[in-house]
C-alpha positions as CSV (number, residue, x, y, z in Angstrom):
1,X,95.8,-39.8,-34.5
2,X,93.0,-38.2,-32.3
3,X,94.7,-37.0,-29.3
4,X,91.4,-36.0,-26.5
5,X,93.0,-34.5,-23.5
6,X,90.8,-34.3,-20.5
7,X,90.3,-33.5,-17.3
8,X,89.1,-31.4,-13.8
9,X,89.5,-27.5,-14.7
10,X,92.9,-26.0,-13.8
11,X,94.7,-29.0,-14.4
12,X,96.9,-27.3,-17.3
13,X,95.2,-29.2,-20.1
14,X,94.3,-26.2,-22.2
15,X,98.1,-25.0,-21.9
16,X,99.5,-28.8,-22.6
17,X,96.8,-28.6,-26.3
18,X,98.5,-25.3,-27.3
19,X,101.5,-25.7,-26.6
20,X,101.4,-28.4,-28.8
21,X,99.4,-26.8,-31.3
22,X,101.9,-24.8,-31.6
23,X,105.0,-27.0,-31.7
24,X,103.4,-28.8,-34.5
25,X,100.3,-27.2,-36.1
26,X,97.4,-28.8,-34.8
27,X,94.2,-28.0,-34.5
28,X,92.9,-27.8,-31.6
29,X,88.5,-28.6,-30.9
30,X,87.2,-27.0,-27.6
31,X,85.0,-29.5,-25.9
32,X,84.7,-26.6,-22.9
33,X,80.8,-26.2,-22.2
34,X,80.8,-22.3,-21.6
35,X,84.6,-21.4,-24.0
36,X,82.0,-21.8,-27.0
37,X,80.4,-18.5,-25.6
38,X,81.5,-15.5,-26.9
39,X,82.9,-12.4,-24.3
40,X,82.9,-14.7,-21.6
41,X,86.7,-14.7,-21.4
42,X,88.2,-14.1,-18.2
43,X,85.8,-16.7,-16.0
44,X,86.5,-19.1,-18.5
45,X,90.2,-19.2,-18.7
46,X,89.6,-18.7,-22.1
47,X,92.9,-18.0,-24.8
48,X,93.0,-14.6,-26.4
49,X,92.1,-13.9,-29.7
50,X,95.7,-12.1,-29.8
51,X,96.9,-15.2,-29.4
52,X,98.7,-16.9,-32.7
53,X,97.3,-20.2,-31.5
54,X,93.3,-19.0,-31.2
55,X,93.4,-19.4,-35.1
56,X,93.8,-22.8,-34.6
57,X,90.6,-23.2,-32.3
58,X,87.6,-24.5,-33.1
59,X,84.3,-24.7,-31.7
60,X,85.1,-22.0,-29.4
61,X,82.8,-18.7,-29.3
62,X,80.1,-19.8,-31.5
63,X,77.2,-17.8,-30.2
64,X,76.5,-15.5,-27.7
65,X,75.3,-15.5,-23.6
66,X,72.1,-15.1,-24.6
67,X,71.8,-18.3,-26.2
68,X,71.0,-22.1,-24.6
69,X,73.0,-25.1,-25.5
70,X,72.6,-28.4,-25.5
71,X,74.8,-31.3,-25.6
72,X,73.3,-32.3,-29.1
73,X,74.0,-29.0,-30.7
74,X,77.2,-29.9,-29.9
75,X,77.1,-33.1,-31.7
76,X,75.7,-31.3,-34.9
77,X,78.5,-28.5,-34.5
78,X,81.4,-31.6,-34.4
79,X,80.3,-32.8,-36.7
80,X,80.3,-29.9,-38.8
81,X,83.7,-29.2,-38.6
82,X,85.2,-32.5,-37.3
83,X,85.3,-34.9,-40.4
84,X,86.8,-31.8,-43.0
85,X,90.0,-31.3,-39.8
86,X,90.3,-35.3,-39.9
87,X,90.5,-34.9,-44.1
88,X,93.6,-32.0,-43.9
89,X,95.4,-33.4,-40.9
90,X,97.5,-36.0,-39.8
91,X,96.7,-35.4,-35.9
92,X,94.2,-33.4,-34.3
93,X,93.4,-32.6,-30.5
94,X,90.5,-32.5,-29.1
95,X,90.6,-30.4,-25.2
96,X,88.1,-30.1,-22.7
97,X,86.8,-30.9,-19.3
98,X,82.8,-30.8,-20.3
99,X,82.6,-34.8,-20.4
100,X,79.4,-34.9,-21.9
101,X,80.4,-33.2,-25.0
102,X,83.3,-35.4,-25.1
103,X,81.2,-38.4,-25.0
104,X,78.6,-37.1,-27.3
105,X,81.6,-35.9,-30.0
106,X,83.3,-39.2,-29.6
107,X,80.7,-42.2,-29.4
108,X,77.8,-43.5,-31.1
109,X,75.9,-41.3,-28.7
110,X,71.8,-41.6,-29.5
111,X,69.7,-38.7,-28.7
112,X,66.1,-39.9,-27.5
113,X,63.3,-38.6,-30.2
114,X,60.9,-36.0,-28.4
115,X,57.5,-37.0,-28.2
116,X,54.6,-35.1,-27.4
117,X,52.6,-35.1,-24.1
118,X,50.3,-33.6,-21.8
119,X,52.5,-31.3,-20.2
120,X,49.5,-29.7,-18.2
121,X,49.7,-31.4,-14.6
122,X,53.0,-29.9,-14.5
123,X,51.3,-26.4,-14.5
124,X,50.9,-25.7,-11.0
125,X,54.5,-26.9,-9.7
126,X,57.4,-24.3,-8.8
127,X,60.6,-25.4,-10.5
128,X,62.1,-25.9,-7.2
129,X,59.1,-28.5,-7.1
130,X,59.7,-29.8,-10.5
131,X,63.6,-30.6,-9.9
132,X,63.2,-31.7,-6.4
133,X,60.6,-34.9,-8.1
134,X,63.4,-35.2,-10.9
135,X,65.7,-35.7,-8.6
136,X,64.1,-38.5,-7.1
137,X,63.3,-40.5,-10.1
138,X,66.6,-39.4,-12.5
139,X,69.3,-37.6,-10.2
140,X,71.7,-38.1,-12.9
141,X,69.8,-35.8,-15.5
142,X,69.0,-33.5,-12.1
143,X,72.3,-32.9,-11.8
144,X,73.2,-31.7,-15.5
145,X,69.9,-29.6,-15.5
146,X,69.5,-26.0,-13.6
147,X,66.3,-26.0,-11.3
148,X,65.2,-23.2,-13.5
149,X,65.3,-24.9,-17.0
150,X,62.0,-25.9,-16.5
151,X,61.3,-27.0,-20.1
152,X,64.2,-29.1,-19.7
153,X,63.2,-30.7,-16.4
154,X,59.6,-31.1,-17.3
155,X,61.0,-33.0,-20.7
156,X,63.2,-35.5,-18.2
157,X,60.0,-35.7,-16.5
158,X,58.1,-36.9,-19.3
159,X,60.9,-39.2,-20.5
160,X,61.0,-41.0,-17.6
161,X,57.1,-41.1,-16.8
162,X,56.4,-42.2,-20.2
163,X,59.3,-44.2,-21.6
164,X,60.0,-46.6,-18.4
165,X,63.3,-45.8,-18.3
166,X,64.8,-42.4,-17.4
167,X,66.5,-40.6,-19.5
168,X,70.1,-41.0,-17.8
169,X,69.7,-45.1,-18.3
170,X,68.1,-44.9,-21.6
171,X,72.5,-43.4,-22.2
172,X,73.5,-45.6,-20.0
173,X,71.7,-48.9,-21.8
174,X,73.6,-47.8,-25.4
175,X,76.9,-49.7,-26.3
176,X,78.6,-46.2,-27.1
177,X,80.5,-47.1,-29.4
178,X,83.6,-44.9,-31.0
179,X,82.7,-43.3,-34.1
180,X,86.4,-42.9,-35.0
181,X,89.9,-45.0,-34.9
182,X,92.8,-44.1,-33.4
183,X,91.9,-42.6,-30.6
184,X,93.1,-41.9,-27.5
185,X,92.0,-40.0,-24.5
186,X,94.1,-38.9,-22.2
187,X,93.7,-37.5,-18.7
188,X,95.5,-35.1,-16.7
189,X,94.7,-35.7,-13.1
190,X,96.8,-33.5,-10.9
191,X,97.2,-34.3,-7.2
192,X,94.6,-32.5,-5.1
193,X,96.5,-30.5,-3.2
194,X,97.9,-28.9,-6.2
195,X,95.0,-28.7,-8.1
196,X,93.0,-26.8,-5.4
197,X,96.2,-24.8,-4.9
198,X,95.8,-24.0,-8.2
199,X,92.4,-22.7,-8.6
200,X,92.4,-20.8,-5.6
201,X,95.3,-18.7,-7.4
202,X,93.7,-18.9,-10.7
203,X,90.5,-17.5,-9.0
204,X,92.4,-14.7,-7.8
205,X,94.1,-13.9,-10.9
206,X,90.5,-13.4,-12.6
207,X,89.3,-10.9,-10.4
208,X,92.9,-9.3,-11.3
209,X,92.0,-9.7,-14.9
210,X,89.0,-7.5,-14.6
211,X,86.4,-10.5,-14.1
212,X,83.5,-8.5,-12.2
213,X,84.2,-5.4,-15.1
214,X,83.7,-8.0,-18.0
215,X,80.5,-9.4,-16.0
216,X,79.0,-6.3,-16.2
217,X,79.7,-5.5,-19.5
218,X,78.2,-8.6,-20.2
219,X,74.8,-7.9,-18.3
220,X,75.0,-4.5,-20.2
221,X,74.4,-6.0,-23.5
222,X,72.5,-10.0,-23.0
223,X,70.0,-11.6,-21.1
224,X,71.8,-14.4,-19.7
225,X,70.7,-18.0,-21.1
226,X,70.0,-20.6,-18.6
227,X,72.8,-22.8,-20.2
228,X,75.4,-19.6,-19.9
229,X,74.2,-18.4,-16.5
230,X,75.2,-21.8,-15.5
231,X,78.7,-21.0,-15.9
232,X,81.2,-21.0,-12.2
233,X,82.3,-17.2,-11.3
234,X,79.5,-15.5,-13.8
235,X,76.7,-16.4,-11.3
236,X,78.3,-15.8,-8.0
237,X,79.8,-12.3,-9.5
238,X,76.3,-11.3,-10.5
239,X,75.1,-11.8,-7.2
240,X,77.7,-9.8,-5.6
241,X,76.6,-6.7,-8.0
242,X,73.3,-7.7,-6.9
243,X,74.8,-6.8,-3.2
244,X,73.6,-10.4,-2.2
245,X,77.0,-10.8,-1.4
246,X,80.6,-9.0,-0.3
247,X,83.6,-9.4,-3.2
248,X,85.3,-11.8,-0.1
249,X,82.5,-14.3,0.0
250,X,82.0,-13.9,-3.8
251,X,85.5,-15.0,-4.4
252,X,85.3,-17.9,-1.6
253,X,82.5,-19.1,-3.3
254,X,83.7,-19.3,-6.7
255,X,86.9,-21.2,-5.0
256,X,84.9,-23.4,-3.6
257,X,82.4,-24.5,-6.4
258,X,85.5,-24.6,-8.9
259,X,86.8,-27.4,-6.8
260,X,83.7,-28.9,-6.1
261,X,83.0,-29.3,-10.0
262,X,86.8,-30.0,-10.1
263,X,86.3,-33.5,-7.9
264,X,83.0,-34.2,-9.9
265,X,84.9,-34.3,-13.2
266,X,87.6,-36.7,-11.7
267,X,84.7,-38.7,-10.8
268,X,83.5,-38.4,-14.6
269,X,86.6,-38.8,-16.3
270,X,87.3,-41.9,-14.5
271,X,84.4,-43.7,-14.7
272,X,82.9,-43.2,-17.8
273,X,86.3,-43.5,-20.4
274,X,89.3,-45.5,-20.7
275,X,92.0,-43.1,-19.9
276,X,96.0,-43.1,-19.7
277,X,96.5,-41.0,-16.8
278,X,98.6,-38.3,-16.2
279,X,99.2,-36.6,-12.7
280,X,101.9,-33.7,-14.3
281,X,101.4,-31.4,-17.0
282,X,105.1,-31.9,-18.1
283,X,104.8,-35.5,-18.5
284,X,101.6,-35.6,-20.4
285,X,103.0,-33.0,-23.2
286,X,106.3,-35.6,-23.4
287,X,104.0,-38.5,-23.8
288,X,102.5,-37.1,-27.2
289,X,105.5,-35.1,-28.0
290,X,107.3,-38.6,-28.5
291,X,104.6,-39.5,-30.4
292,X,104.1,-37.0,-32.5
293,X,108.0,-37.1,-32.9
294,X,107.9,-40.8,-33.7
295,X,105.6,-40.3,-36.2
Protein backbone atom coordinates (compact mmCIF):
# COMPACT_ATOMS: atom_id res chain seq x y z
CA UNK A 1 0.00 0.00 0.00
CA UNK A 2 1.14 3.59 -0.90
CA UNK A 3 0.28 5.61 2.07
CA UNK A 4 0.80 9.84 0.69
CA UNK A 5 0.29 11.94 3.75
CA UNK A 6 -0.33 15.54 2.97
CA UNK A 7 -1.03 18.63 3.99
CA UNK A 8 -0.46 22.69 5.08
CA UNK A 9 3.12 22.93 6.75
CA UNK A 10 3.15 22.39 10.60
CA UNK A 11 0.32 20.21 10.61
CA UNK A 12 2.52 17.22 12.19
CA UNK A 13 2.64 15.21 9.03
CA UNK A 14 6.38 14.76 8.82
CA UNK A 15 6.33 13.53 12.58
CA UNK A 16 3.00 11.14 11.88
CA UNK A 17 5.59 9.50 8.56
CA UNK A 18 8.42 8.80 11.02
CA UNK A 19 6.96 7.77 13.55
CA UNK A 20 5.67 5.28 11.58
CA UNK A 21 8.70 4.60 9.76
CA UNK A 22 9.93 3.72 12.65
CA UNK A 23 7.22 1.46 14.22
CA UNK A 24 7.43 -0.55 11.13
CA UNK A 25 10.32 0.09 8.74
CA UNK A 26 9.09 2.05 6.05
CA UNK A 27 10.52 4.14 3.80
CA UNK A 28 9.68 7.25 3.79
CA UNK A 29 9.81 9.68 0.02
CA UNK A 30 10.06 13.50 0.72
CA UNK A 31 7.72 15.24 -1.65
CA UNK A 32 8.88 18.73 0.39
CA UNK A 33 9.89 21.32 -2.45
CA UNK A 34 12.95 22.96 -0.50
CA UNK A 35 13.84 19.37 2.18
CA UNK A 36 15.56 18.07 -1.12
CA UNK A 37 18.11 20.98 -0.60
CA UNK A 38 20.99 20.19 1.21
CA UNK A 39 22.11 22.60 4.63
CA UNK A 40 18.91 24.19 4.51
CA UNK A 41 17.84 22.43 7.76
CA UNK A 42 16.47 24.55 10.31
CA UNK A 43 13.92 26.84 7.97
CA UNK A 44 12.81 23.69 6.65
CA UNK A 45 11.89 21.73 9.63
CA UNK A 46 13.98 19.36 8.22
CA UNK A 47 14.95 15.64 10.38
CA UNK A 48 18.54 15.34 11.41
CA UNK A 49 20.82 13.26 9.83
CA UNK A 50 21.48 11.87 13.58
CA UNK A 51 18.39 10.73 13.39
CA UNK A 52 17.94 6.72 12.96
CA UNK A 53 14.95 7.35 10.77
CA UNK A 54 16.89 9.93 8.13
CA UNK A 55 18.30 6.59 6.75
CA UNK A 56 15.03 5.79 5.72
CA UNK A 57 14.49 9.10 3.60
CA UNK A 58 14.53 9.51 0.29
CA UNK A 59 14.66 12.21 -2.08
CA UNK A 60 15.70 14.55 0.55
CA UNK A 61 19.01 16.71 0.10
CA UNK A 62 19.84 15.88 -3.39
CA UNK A 63 21.60 18.91 -4.45
CA UNK A 64 22.64 22.01 -3.22
CA UNK A 65 21.15 25.95 -2.88
CA UNK A 66 22.71 26.83 -5.69
CA UNK A 67 20.82 24.65 -7.91
CA UNK A 68 17.10 25.29 -9.68
CA UNK A 69 14.38 22.71 -9.63
CA UNK A 70 11.66 21.95 -11.31
CA UNK A 71 8.66 19.97 -10.78
CA UNK A 72 9.88 17.49 -13.72
CA UNK A 73 13.20 16.84 -12.22
CA UNK A 74 11.17 15.65 -9.70
CA UNK A 75 9.37 13.25 -11.75
CA UNK A 76 12.73 11.82 -13.23
CA UNK A 77 14.17 11.63 -9.46
CA UNK A 78 10.70 9.45 -8.39
CA UNK A 79 11.03 7.67 -10.67
CA UNK A 80 14.50 6.78 -10.07
CA UNK A 81 14.06 5.47 -6.85
CA UNK A 82 10.27 4.87 -6.66
CA UNK A 83 9.63 1.66 -8.62
CA UNK A 84 13.08 -0.36 -6.92
CA UNK A 85 11.20 0.88 -2.92
CA UNK A 86 7.70 -0.52 -4.49
CA UNK A 87 9.96 -4.00 -5.47
CA UNK A 88 11.50 -4.45 -1.64
CA UNK A 89 8.50 -3.32 0.34
CA UNK A 90 5.21 -4.18 1.30
CA UNK A 91 4.19 -0.33 2.21
CA UNK A 92 5.82 2.79 1.55
CA UNK A 93 5.01 6.48 2.52
CA UNK A 94 5.23 9.09 0.56
CA UNK A 95 5.16 12.91 2.91
CA UNK A 96 4.95 16.24 1.86
CA UNK A 97 3.04 19.45 1.48
CA UNK A 98 4.60 20.56 -2.14
CA UNK A 99 1.31 19.40 -4.08
CA UNK A 100 2.76 19.74 -7.32
CA UNK A 101 5.31 17.14 -6.75
CA UNK A 102 2.74 15.02 -5.38
CA UNK A 103 0.68 15.26 -8.41
CA UNK A 104 3.57 14.99 -10.75
CA UNK A 105 4.97 11.69 -8.62
CA UNK A 106 1.56 10.21 -8.52
CA UNK A 107 -0.41 10.78 -11.88
CA UNK A 108 0.03 10.40 -15.41
CA UNK A 109 1.24 13.92 -15.27
CA UNK A 110 2.46 15.23 -19.14
CA UNK A 111 5.12 17.74 -19.32
CA UNK A 112 4.49 20.14 -22.43
CA UNK A 113 7.56 19.64 -25.16
CA UNK A 114 9.56 23.00 -25.41
CA UNK A 115 9.53 24.47 -28.62
CA UNK A 116 11.52 27.17 -29.94
CA UNK A 117 10.52 30.78 -30.50
CA UNK A 118 11.40 34.33 -30.98
CA UNK A 119 12.06 35.16 -27.59
CA UNK A 120 13.23 38.76 -28.71
CA UNK A 121 10.15 41.16 -28.08
CA UNK A 122 10.50 40.07 -24.61
CA UNK A 123 13.92 41.87 -24.57
CA UNK A 124 13.05 45.23 -23.42
CA UNK A 125 10.55 44.16 -20.51
CA UNK A 126 11.61 44.29 -16.66
CA UNK A 127 10.57 41.05 -15.01
CA UNK A 128 8.22 42.77 -12.86
CA UNK A 129 6.74 43.61 -16.46
CA UNK A 130 7.08 40.14 -17.66
CA UNK A 131 5.07 38.47 -14.57
CA UNK A 132 2.64 41.23 -14.23
CA UNK A 133 1.34 40.25 -18.38
CA UNK A 134 1.63 36.47 -17.09
CA UNK A 135 -0.43 37.13 -14.63
CA UNK A 136 -3.09 38.28 -16.65
CA UNK A 137 -3.21 35.64 -19.17
CA UNK A 138 -2.06 32.35 -16.79
CA UNK A 139 -2.25 33.49 -12.96
CA UNK A 140 -2.02 29.89 -12.04
CA UNK A 141 1.58 29.39 -13.48
CA UNK A 142 2.17 33.26 -12.08
CA UNK A 143 1.67 32.09 -8.96
CA UNK A 144 4.17 28.93 -8.92
CA UNK A 145 6.80 31.10 -10.79
CA UNK A 146 9.15 33.97 -8.92
CA UNK A 147 8.88 37.43 -10.79
CA UNK A 148 12.62 36.99 -11.24
CA UNK A 149 12.69 33.44 -13.05
CA UNK A 150 12.49 35.23 -16.13
CA UNK A 151 13.38 32.29 -18.38
CA UNK A 152 10.59 30.57 -16.69
CA UNK A 153 8.07 33.38 -17.14
CA UNK A 154 9.05 34.20 -20.58
CA UNK A 155 8.64 30.21 -21.39
CA UNK A 156 4.77 30.43 -19.85
CA UNK A 157 4.63 33.34 -21.99
CA UNK A 158 5.38 31.59 -25.11
CA UNK A 159 3.25 28.59 -24.14
CA UNK A 160 0.40 30.40 -23.82
CA UNK A 161 0.97 32.91 -26.92
CA UNK A 162 1.78 30.16 -29.11
CA UNK A 163 -0.05 26.96 -28.02
CA UNK A 164 -3.73 28.60 -27.38
CA UNK A 165 -3.96 27.31 -24.30
CA UNK A 166 -1.95 28.32 -21.21
CA UNK A 167 0.15 26.30 -19.68
CA UNK A 168 -1.86 25.79 -16.32
CA UNK A 169 -5.06 24.39 -18.65
CA UNK A 170 -2.97 22.53 -20.97
CA UNK A 171 -2.57 20.29 -16.88
CA UNK A 172 -5.72 21.03 -16.20
CA UNK A 173 -7.22 19.48 -19.74
CA UNK A 174 -5.10 15.91 -18.93
CA UNK A 175 -7.25 12.96 -17.27
CA UNK A 176 -4.30 12.51 -14.68
CA UNK A 177 -4.50 9.45 -14.24
CA UNK A 178 -2.79 7.27 -11.18
CA UNK A 179 0.24 5.55 -12.33
CA UNK A 180 0.08 3.20 -9.33
CA UNK A 181 -2.71 0.95 -7.35
CA UNK A 182 -3.33 1.04 -3.96
CA UNK A 183 -3.06 4.26 -3.15
CA UNK A 184 -4.25 6.37 -0.77
CA UNK A 185 -3.70 9.98 0.19
CA UNK A 186 -4.41 11.17 3.17
CA UNK A 187 -4.65 14.65 4.55
CA UNK A 188 -3.98 16.17 7.85
CA UNK A 189 -5.93 19.30 8.03
CA UNK A 190 -5.53 20.76 11.53
CA UNK A 191 -8.03 23.34 12.77
CA UNK A 192 -6.80 26.91 12.08
CA UNK A 193 -6.49 28.14 15.24
CA UNK A 194 -4.09 25.41 16.05
CA UNK A 195 -2.26 25.32 13.07
CA UNK A 196 -1.40 29.07 13.10
CA UNK A 197 -0.70 28.54 16.84
CA UNK A 198 1.57 26.28 15.76
CA UNK A 199 3.71 27.99 13.35
CA UNK A 200 3.95 30.96 15.24
CA UNK A 201 5.85 28.64 17.97
CA UNK A 202 7.51 26.69 15.39
CA UNK A 203 8.81 30.04 13.84
CA UNK A 204 10.17 30.94 17.11
CA UNK A 205 11.81 27.76 17.80
CA UNK A 206 13.91 28.27 14.49
CA UNK A 207 15.38 31.39 15.34
CA UNK A 208 16.27 29.33 18.70
CA UNK A 209 17.69 26.71 16.57
CA UNK A 210 20.25 29.00 15.12
CA UNK A 211 18.20 29.84 11.76
CA UNK A 212 19.77 33.43 10.94
CA UNK A 213 23.59 31.57 11.85
CA UNK A 214 22.73 28.68 9.33
CA UNK A 215 21.54 31.45 6.72
CA UNK A 216 24.65 32.94 6.80
CA UNK A 217 26.66 30.12 6.58
CA UNK A 218 24.70 29.38 3.79
CA UNK A 219 25.32 32.83 1.81
CA UNK A 220 29.01 32.14 2.86
CA UNK A 221 29.43 29.21 0.54
CA UNK A 222 26.27 29.38 -2.55
CA UNK A 223 24.64 31.75 -4.74
CA UNK A 224 21.18 31.18 -3.98
CA UNK A 225 19.08 29.51 -6.96
CA UNK A 226 15.86 31.18 -7.81
CA UNK A 227 14.07 27.82 -6.98
CA UNK A 228 15.92 27.74 -3.25
CA UNK A 229 15.68 31.47 -2.59
CA UNK A 230 12.10 30.88 -2.96
CA UNK A 231 12.07 29.03 0.19
CA UNK A 232 9.74 30.85 3.57
CA UNK A 233 12.25 32.23 6.39
CA UNK A 234 15.56 32.03 4.00
CA UNK A 235 14.36 35.16 2.09
CA UNK A 236 13.04 37.26 4.81
CA UNK A 237 16.28 36.28 7.08
CA UNK A 238 18.46 37.44 4.22
CA UNK A 239 16.83 40.67 4.17
CA UNK A 240 17.19 41.32 7.74
CA UNK A 241 21.18 40.76 7.35
CA UNK A 242 20.71 42.91 4.52
CA UNK A 243 19.39 45.55 7.39
CA UNK A 244 16.15 45.92 5.23
CA UNK A 245 14.57 44.81 8.12
CA UNK A 246 14.71 44.47 12.24
CA UNK A 247 14.84 40.53 13.66
CA UNK A 248 10.99 41.53 15.07
CA UNK A 249 9.55 42.24 11.68
CA UNK A 250 11.75 39.48 10.07
CA UNK A 251 10.13 36.95 12.38
CA UNK A 252 6.46 38.56 11.89
CA UNK A 253 6.93 38.13 8.46
CA UNK A 254 8.02 34.71 8.22
CA UNK A 255 4.78 33.96 10.62
CA UNK A 256 2.81 35.55 8.47
CA UNK A 257 3.82 34.07 4.97
CA UNK A 258 4.01 30.50 6.70
CA UNK A 259 0.30 30.78 7.27
CA UNK A 260 -0.39 32.41 4.21
CA UNK A 261 1.17 29.44 2.22
CA UNK A 262 -0.33 27.28 5.00
CA UNK A 263 -4.25 28.33 3.83
CA UNK A 264 -3.02 28.08 0.11
CA UNK A 265 -2.14 24.40 0.47
CA UNK A 266 -5.58 23.60 2.18
CA UNK A 267 -6.90 25.19 -0.77
CA UNK A 268 -4.57 22.71 -2.89
CA UNK A 269 -5.00 19.76 -1.11
CA UNK A 270 -8.69 19.95 -1.20
CA UNK A 271 -9.35 20.64 -4.52
CA UNK A 272 -7.08 19.01 -6.55
CA UNK A 273 -7.04 15.13 -4.79
CA UNK A 274 -9.42 12.84 -3.20
CA UNK A 275 -8.42 12.87 0.31
CA UNK A 276 -9.59 11.11 3.69
CA UNK A 277 -9.23 13.87 6.06
CA UNK A 278 -7.78 14.08 9.19
CA UNK A 279 -8.07 17.19 11.61
CA UNK A 280 -5.52 15.46 14.58
CA UNK A 281 -2.19 14.08 14.26
CA UNK A 282 -3.12 11.21 16.74
CA UNK A 283 -5.93 10.01 14.83
CA UNK A 284 -4.34 9.98 11.43
CA UNK A 285 -1.17 7.78 12.79
CA UNK A 286 -4.16 5.25 14.39
CA UNK A 287 -5.87 5.19 11.04
CA UNK A 288 -2.72 3.49 9.29
CA UNK A 289 -1.49 2.00 12.33
CA UNK A 290 -4.70 -0.29 12.17
CA UNK A 291 -3.85 -0.84 8.91
CA UNK A 292 -0.70 -1.61 8.82
CA UNK A 293 -1.60 -3.91 11.89
CA UNK A 294 -4.38 -5.59 9.97
CA UNK A 295 -2.22 -6.37 7.41
Amino acid sequence: MIYVIVGPTGSGKTAIACQLSDKYHLPIVNADAFQIYQEMNIGTAKIEKSDPIYQKHYLIDIINPAQTYSVKQYREDFDKVFPKLLQSNKDVIICGGTGLYIRAALYDYQFPEEEEFDNSKYNDFSNEELHQMLEKIDPSSAETIHPNNRKRVIRALVFAENGGLTKSENIAKQEHKLRYNDIEILFLNPKREDLYEHINDRVDQMFENGLVEEVKKLLEKYQFSLTAYQAIGYKEVIDYLNGQTTLEECKELIKKRTRNYAKRQVTFFKHQFETHEFNKPKDLFDYINVKLIDM
